[in-house]
C-alpha positions as CSV (number, residue, x, y, z in Angstrom):
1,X,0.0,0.0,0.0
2,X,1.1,3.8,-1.0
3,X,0.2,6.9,0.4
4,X,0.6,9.9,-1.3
5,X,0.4,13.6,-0.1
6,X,0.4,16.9,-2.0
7,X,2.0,19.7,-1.2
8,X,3.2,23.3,-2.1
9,X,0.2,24.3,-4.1
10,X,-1.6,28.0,-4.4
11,X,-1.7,31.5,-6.4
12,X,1.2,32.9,-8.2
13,X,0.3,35.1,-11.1
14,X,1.3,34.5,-14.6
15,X,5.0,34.4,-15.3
16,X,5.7,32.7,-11.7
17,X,7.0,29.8,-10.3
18,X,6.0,27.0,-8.2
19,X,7.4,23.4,-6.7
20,X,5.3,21.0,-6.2
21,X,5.6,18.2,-3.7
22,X,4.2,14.5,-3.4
23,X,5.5,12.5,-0.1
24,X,5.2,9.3,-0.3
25,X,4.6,6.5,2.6
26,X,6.0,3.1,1.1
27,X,8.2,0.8,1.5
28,X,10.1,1.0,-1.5
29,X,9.8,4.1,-3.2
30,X,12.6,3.3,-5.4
31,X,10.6,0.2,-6.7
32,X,7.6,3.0,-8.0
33,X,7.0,4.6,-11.8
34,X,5.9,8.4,-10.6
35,X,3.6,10.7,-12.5
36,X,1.4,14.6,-12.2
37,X,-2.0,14.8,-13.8
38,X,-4.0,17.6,-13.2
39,X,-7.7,18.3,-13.6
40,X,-8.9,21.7,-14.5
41,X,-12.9,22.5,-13.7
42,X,-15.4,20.7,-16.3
43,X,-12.0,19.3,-18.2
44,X,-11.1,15.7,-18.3
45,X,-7.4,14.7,-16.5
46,X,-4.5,15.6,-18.2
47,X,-0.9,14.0,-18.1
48,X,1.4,16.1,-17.0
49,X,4.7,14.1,-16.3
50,X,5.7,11.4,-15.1
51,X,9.2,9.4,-14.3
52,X,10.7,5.5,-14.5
53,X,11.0,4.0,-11.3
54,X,15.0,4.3,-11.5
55,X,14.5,8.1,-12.2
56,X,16.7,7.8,-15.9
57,X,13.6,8.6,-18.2
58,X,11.4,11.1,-17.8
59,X,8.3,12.2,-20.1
60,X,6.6,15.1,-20.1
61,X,3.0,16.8,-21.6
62,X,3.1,18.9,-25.1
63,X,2.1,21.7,-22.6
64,X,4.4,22.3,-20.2
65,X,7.4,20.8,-21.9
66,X,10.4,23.3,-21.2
67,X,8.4,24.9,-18.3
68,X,8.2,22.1,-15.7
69,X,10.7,19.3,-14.4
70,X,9.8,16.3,-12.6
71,X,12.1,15.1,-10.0
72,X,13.0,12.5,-7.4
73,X,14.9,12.1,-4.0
74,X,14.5,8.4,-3.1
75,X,16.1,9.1,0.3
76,X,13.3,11.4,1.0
77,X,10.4,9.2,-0.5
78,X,9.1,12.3,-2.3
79,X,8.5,13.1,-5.8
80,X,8.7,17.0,-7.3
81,X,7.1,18.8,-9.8
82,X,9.0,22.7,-10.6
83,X,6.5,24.5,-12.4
84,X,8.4,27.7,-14.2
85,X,6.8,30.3,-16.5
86,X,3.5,29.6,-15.5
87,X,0.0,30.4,-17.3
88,X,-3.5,30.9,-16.3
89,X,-4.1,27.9,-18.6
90,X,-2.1,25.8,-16.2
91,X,-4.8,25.8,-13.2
92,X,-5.7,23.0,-12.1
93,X,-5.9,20.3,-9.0
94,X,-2.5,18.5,-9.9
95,X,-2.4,14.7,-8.4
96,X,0.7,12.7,-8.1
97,X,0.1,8.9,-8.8
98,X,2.3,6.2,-8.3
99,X,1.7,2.4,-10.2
100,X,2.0,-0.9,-8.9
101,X,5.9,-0.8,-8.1
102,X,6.2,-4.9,-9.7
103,X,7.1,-4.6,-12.7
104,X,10.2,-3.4,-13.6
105,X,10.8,-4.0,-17.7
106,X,10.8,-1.6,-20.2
107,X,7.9,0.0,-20.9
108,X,7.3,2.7,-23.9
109,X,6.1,6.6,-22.9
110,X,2.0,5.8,-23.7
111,X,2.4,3.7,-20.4
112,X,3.9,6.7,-18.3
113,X,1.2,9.2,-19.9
114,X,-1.9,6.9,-19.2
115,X,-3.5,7.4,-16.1
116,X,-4.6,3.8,-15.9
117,X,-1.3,2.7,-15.7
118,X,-1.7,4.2,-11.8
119,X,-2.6,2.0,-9.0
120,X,-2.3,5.2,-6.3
121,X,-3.5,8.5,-6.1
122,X,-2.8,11.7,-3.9
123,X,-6.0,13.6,-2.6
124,X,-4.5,16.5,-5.2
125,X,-3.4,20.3,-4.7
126,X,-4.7,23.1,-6.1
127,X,-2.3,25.5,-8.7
128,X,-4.4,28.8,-9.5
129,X,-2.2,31.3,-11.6
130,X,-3.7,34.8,-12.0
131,X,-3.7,36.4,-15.3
């Protein structure tokens, strides 16, 4: 079992910065595939990026490539998101989500970028950016 808990979310205007924050309580965080979705009002969830269990590929969204970096510290058990640059088109309740943590081959970027290939969610954290 995984337990995941947003952090370090709120209003910045346009042009600002934020870090996002997502501890997690397991046993073997090392062992988990990582990802941010957000959900904006009356929008579906959107993939946002996500990171191999090892930390060595990353994959982002066509939206906030060159913006935002996803990032790991094992020792800490928590997962980051730095949001740079941002726009008002970037609110949203962002989620971090981790998968099963048991398999461990290869997989290609469609599995990082579909939500269903998460088994946990965080409760989310709300990103507002004023125009």
């Amino acid at each position: 079992q995984v337990q995941l808990v947003e952090s370090g979310g709120g209003l910045v205007q346009a042009g600002g910065s934020l870090r996002l924050s997502c501890a997690a309580f397991a046993r073997t965080f090392s062992s988990y595939a990582m990802g941010w979705f957000r959900q904006a009002p009356g929008k579906e969830r959107e993939f946002v990026a996500a990171m191999n269990w090892s930390g060595a590929s990353t994959y982002y969204g066509d939206s906030v490539k060159g913006r935002f970096t996803i990032s790991r510290d094992n020792a800490k058990t928590t997962l980051y998101l730095q949001m740079n640059t941002l726009e008002p088109e970037d609110t949203a309740v962002y989620f971090c989500a981790a998968d099963s943590g048991r398999d461990w081959r290869y997989k290609s970027s469609s599995y990082y970028t579909a939500d269903s290939s998460y088994v946990y969610w965080g409760q989310g954290t709300q990103v507002t950016v004023s125009s």
